[in-house]
Residue, then its C-alpha position, 0 to 999 in steps of 0.5 A: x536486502x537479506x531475506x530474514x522470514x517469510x510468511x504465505x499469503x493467498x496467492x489470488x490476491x492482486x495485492x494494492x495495499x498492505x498495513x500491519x497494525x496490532x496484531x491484524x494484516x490489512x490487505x487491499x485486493x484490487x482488479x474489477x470484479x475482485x476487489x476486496x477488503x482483507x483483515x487476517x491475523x497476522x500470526x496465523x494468517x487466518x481471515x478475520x474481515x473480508x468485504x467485497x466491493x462493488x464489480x466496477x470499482x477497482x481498490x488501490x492502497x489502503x492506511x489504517x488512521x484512528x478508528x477508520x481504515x481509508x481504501x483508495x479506487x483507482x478511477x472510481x474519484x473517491x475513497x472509500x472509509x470503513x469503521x476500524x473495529x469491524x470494517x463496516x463502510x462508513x462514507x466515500x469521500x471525493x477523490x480527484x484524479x486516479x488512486x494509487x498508493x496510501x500512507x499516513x504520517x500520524x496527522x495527514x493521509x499521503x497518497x500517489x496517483x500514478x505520477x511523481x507528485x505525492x499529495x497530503x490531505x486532512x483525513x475527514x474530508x480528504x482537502x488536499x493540504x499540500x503536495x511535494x515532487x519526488x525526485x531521483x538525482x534532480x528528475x521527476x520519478x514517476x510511477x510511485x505506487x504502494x506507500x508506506x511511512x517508516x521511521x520519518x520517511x516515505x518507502x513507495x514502490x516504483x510500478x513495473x521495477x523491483x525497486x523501493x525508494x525512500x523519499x524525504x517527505x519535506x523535499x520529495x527527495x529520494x534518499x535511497x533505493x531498495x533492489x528488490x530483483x530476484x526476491x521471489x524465486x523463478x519457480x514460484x512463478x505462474x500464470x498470473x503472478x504479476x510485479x513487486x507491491x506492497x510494503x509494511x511495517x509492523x509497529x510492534x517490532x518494527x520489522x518490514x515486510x513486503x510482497x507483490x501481486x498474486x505473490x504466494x509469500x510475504x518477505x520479511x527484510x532486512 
């Protein structure tokens, strides 16, 4: 990949979930006890939204969809569904088995639980409608992550590597693989800093950009 800008980001923020959309960056913060809620904007990185969530659940991926943004927990069973405009909650719906990563394809929500399986669901009562099988040169890959859906396909980071894959979403079939070893610099690192995660796209000019951990940059790249 080349490197082509970067922008700061709260280096405290275990990052889950990462959306651009209209000009705002939506950020999921996950651990127990830190979970949160992030809206800034993203020109200037300033707050605009922060919601805390409860200390016992632990925030996964998040989507923008509609009017609502969708925040999976990682083994709380549900997701949770706030109002777009002002991200009040709005209902938790049922969720079956862990959360991890969230995208939407523009009609369904997709999300990742941890294992190879990629499951698609109706976005109002989050009914699973279908689910496919990411595979690597034939082998189930598991460990799938943080999701991002990019020009018909699915980006998903790969839990504990520096890599992104691109899955077909009829298939599960993995089409290509991102290195992403060395993005951040040895000497950014501290106590703390913790694996590659995040990716989005931002629809005004398409641009993507990805971040890990209690990373203090977010990469744009090419």
């Amino acid at each position: 990949v080349r490197v082509t800008d970067q922008k700061p980001q709260a280096r405290e923020n275990f990052v889950q979930g990462l959306e651009i959309l209209d000009g705002y960056l939506y950020v999921s913060v996950g651990n127990y006890g830190e979970s949160q809620l992030l809206r800034y904007h993203f020109a200037d990185g300033k707050t605009d939204v922060a919601r805390k969530l409860h200390p016992r659940i632990f925030a996964e991926g998040l989507t923008v969809f509609g009017d609502h943004v969708y925040q999976l927990t990682w083994r709380y069973s549900a997701m949770l569904v706030y109002r777009k405009s002002d991200l009040q909650f709005q209902r938790a719906l049922p969720l079956a088995g862990e959360g991890w990563g969230l995208t939407n394809n523009g009609a369904d929500l997709i999300y990742s639980d941890g294992s190879e399986k990629l499951f698609f669901m109706a976005p109002d009562t989050a009914k699973i409608l279908r689910t496919i099988t990411v595979t690597e040169q034939g082998r189930p890959l598991a460990l799938l992550n943080e999701l991002e859906w990019i020009e018909g396909s699915i980006w998903a980071n790969v839990w504990q590597s520096d890599r992104i894959v691109i899955i077909d979403p009829t298939s599960g079939a993995v089409t290509a693989t991102i290195d992403l070893r060395g993005l951040l610099p040895p000497a950014e690192y501290r106590q703390g800093t913790d694996v590659l995660n995040g990716i989005a796209r931002n629809a005004a000019d398409g641009a993507v950009w990805v971040t890990g951990k209690r990373w203090p940059w977010m990469y744009r790249i090419e």
